[in-house]
C-alpha positions in Angstrom: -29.4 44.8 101.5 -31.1 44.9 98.4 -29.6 42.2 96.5 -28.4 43.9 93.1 -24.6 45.0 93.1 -24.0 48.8 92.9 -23.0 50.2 89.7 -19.1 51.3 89.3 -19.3 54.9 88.1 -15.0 54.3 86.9 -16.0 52.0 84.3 -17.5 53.7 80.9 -20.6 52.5 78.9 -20.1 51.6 75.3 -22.4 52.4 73.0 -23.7 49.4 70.7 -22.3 49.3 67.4 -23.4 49.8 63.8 -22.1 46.9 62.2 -25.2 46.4 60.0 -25.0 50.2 58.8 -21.1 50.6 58.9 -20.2 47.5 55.8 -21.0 48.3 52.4 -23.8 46.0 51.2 -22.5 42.9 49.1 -24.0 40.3 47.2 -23.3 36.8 48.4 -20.1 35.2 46.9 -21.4 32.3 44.9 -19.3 29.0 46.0 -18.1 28.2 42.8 -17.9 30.6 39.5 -17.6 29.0 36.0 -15.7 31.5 34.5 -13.5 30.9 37.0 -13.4 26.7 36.6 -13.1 27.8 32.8 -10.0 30.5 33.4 -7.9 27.8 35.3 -8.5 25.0 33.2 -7.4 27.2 30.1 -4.3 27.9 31.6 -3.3 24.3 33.2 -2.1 21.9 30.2 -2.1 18.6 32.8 -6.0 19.0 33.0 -6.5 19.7 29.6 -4.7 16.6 28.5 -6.1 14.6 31.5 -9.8 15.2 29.5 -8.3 14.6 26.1 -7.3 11.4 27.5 -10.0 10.4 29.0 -12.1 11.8 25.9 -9.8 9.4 23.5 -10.0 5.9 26.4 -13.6 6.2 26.4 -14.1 6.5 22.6 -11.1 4.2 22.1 -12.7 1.3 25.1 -16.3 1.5 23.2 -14.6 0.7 19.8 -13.3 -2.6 21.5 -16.5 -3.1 23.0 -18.0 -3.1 19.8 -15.5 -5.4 18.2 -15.5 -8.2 20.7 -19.2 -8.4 20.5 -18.9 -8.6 16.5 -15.9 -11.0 16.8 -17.0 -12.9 19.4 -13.8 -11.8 21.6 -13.2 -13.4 24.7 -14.6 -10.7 27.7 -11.4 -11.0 29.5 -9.8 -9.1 26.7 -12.0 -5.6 27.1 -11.1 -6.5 31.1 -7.4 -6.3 30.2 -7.9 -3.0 27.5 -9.9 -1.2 30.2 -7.3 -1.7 33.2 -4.7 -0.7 30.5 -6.4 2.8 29.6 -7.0 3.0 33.3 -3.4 2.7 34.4 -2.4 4.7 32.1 -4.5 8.2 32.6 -2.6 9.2 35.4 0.5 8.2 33.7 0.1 9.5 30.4 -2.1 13.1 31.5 1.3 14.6 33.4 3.6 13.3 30.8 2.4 14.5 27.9 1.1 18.0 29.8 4.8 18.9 30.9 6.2 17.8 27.4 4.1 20.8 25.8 5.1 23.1 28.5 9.1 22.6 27.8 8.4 22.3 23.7 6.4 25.5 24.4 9.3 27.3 26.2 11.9 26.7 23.9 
């Protein structure tokens, strides 16, 4: 008795494979391609109108800032003005997205 179990003679060896040498060489995908971000963003009229907005609030919110400190405007007001533009981004964005679409397809 030696220990080591006797080799089976019905079962055939398989050679290692060449996986390294067998797939064509390919550089690394990158995550995340720009011209790709820029491609869908050309084509999807709720995200381009979701930036305008957003764009227009922010310029729109510093203008009030600017007047209430030159008027001496009471702070709740620029409170009130920025939960306004805030509410409305997600339901202005969509809105006004789909209503180029349709006057686009007509």
């Amino acid at each position: 008795m030696s220990g080591s179990p006797p080799k089976q003679k019905d079962s055939p060896e398989i050679p290692p494979t060449e996986t390294a040498s067998a797939e064509p060489n390919h550089p690394p995908a990158s995550p995340i391609a720009i011209g790709t971000i820029w491609d869908r963003l050309r084509h999807h009229k709720v995200a381009q109108w979701t930036i305008a907005y957003l764009a227009l609030a922010y310029t729109l919110l510093h203008g009030a800032e600017m007047l209430a400190g030159s008027l001496g405007w009471p702070h709740v007001w620029l409170r009130v003005f920025t939960l306004l533009l805030i509410i409305g981004s997600p339901l202005f964005s969509p809105l006004l997205g789909t209503t180029e679409r349709a006057v686009s397809s007509g």
